[in-house]
N, C-alpha and C positions, 0 to 999 in steps of 0.2 A: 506469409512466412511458412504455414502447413504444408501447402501446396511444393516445399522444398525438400522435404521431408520426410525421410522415412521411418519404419520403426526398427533400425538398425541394432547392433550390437551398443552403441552409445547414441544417446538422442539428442543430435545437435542444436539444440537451443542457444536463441543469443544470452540468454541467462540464465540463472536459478533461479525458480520461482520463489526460495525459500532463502536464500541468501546474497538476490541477485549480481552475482558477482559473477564478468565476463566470459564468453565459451565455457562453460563448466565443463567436468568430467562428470557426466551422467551415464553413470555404465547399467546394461541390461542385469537386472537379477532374477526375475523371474517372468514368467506370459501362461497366458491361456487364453481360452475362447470364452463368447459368452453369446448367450440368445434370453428370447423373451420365451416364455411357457407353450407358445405356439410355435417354437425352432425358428421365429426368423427374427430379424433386426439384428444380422450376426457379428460379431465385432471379436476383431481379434486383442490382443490385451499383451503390452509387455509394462514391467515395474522397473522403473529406474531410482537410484542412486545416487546423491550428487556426491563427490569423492570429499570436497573441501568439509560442509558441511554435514551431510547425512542426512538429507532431506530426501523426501521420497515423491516420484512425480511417477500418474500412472500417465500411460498412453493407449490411443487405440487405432484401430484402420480397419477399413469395413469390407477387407479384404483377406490377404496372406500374414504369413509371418512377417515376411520383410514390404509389408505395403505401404502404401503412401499416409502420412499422418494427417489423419481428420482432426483430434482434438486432444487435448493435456489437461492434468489436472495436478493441483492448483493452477490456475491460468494466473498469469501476468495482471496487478490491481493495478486499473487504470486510475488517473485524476479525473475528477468532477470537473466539465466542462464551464460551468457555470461561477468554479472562483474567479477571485482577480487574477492578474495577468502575471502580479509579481507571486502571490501565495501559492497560483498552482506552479510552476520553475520551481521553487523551492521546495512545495512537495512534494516534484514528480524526483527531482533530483536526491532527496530525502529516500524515497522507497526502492532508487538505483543505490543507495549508500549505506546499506544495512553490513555489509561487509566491515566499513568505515566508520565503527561507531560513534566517535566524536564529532565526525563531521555530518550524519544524519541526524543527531541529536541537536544541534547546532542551525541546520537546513530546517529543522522542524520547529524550532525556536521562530527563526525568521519567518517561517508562513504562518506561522499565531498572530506574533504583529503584526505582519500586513494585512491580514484579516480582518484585525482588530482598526487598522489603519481606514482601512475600506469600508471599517462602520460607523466611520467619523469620532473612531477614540484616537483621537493624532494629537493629544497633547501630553506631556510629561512622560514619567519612564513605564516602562512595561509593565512595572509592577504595578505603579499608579492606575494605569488604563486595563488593570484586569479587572480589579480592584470596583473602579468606576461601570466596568460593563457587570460586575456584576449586581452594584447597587442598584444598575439600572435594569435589572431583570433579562438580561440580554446572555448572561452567562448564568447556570446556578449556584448555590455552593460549593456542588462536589465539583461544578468543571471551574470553577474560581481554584481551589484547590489544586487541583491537579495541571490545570496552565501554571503556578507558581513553581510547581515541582519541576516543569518542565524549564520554565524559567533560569532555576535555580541551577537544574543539572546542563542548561546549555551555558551559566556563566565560568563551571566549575571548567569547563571545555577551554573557553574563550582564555579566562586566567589563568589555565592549569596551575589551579591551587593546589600548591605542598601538600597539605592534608588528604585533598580529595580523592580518589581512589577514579581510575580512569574509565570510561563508559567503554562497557561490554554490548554483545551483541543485543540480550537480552531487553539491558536495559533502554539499546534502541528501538526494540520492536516497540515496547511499552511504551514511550515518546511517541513512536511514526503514532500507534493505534490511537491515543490522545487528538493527535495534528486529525488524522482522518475522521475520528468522529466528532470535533470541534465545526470540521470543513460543511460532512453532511447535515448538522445543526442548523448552520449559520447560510449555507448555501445550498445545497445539495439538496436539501427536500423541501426547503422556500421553492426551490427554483422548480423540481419534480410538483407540488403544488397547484402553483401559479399556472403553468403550462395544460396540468388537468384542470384548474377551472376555465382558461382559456378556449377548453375544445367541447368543454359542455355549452358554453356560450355559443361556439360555432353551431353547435348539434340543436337547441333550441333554436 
């Protein structure tokens, strides 16, 4: 995608890194140069703006004003290769749906339980198999805890309950960050792990 790109008056990203919602309006607000204390490793620097949001993406190109874009920052969070098939879809679809907050809140509901599905809790309701994962030492307290809130604020979604007050952006970021650090718990550094004691093995 870099490679298409330059560091234009707006910087065409397929997304917002901070609200990812399609073609954004990321207009230039500011630039400058930058080097390391010996003048070189030179990079030029513009600050964008996302219009919806007001989230802030820097950019660089180790060129001109208007040169080819090397790299962004916040970059785009990937999914942990290593979940299931159906958790990570629902995650990855989750951190494209922060714009959408019901429906990322919702999307991050579902990759808890398949998760949790995929740790052979497949039996009774969600709240039952949080419950049990964490009698079993498999979830803590605090993340017992806070899968129920997630729980709770994905049913309030489902039934749009009278009472309940409808999920904002925020309240999805706090959801996805739950879903992701539930993910690299349960999969993400088992897996990062396994694969280093794997290579020390090789290396003996």
């Amino acid at each position: 995608m870099a490679e298409k790109i330059t560091l234009g008056n707006n910087l065409e990203l397929s997304k917002c890194p901070h609200c990812k919602i399609d073609t954004p309006n990321l207009f230039s607000k500011a630039q400058f140069r930058t080097s390391n204390h010996k003048g070189a490793n030179k990079r030029y620097w513009k600050i964008y703006i996302c219009k919806r949001c007001g989230g802030v993406v820097s950019a660089h190109s180790g060129s001109t004003q208007h040169g080819k874009l090397e790299d962004f920052f916040p970059d785009f969070k990937s999914v942990d290769d290593s979940l299931p098939k159906k958790a990570k879809k629902y995650l990855k679809q989750a951190k494209n749906s922060l714009h959408a907050p019901s429906g990322c809140v919702i999307l991050c509901a579902s990759a808890v339980d398949d998760m949790l599905k995929q740790r052979d809790y497949v039996k009774g309701s969600l709240y039952s198999r949080i419950n049990k994962a964490a009698e079993d030492g498999i979830l803590t307290e605090d993340m017992k805890t806070w899968a129920h809130e997630i729980r709770l604020d994905a049913n309030d979604e489902r039934h749009a309950d009278y009472d309940a007050s409808m999920a904002q952006e925020e309240d999805a970021k706090r959801v996805l960050n739950f879903a992701d650090a539930l993910a690299e718990y349960l999969y993400g550094l088992p897996n990062r792990v396994k694969r280093g004691i794997e290579k020390n093995g090789e290396e003996d």
